[in-house]
C-alpha angles and dihedrals in degrees: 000000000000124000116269121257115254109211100188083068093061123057117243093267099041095056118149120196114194122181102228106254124255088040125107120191112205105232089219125034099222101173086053105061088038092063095040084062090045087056102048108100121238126249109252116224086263099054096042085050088056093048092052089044091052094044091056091040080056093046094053086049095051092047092045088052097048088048087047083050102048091047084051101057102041077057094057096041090047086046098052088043090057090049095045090047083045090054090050112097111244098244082062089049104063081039108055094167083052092058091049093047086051095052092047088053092049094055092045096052086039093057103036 
């Protein structure tokens, strides 16, 4: 086994890290990771019943809250498209080309 590296030997840009030779370290601890699964308890036919019932409890929620979302936002749409026809001067309003025309005309006087 090789000696080990004194750092204090090196400056803090110059620092050299050697493994030790004879020693190989396994890129992936396999039996590890094979008795922490065997460790791990297994669910018991209640716990997994209240997990499945909770899981369905959440699904109704999610689909109660996308059809929530969905109601909401055809409201606020509709809304902003009341206020914004509201806005519009009645002469526009019996002309719609004529609204649109205007609008155009306004872009084109606002950019240029």
């Amino acid at each position: 086994v090789d000696k080990a590296v004194d750092f204090k030997e090196f400056s803090s840009d110059e620092v050299m890290i050697r493994e030790p030779a004879g020693i190989e370290v396994p890129m992936e601890p396999v039996e590890i990771t094979k008795a922490l699964r065997l460790d791990i308890p297994r669910r018991d036919k209640n716990v997994t019943a209240r997990v499945s019932i909770i899981n369905s409890i959440n699904s109704s929620w999610v689909k109660a809250v996308k059809i929530f979302n969905i109601f909401f936002s055809f409201i606020v749409i509709t809304l902003l498209m009341i206020v914004v026809w509201m806005r519009i001067p009645n002469h526009y309003q019996t002309n719609p080309k004529q609204h649109l025309l205007s609008i155009r005309c306004w872009c084109w006087t606002s950019t240029v």
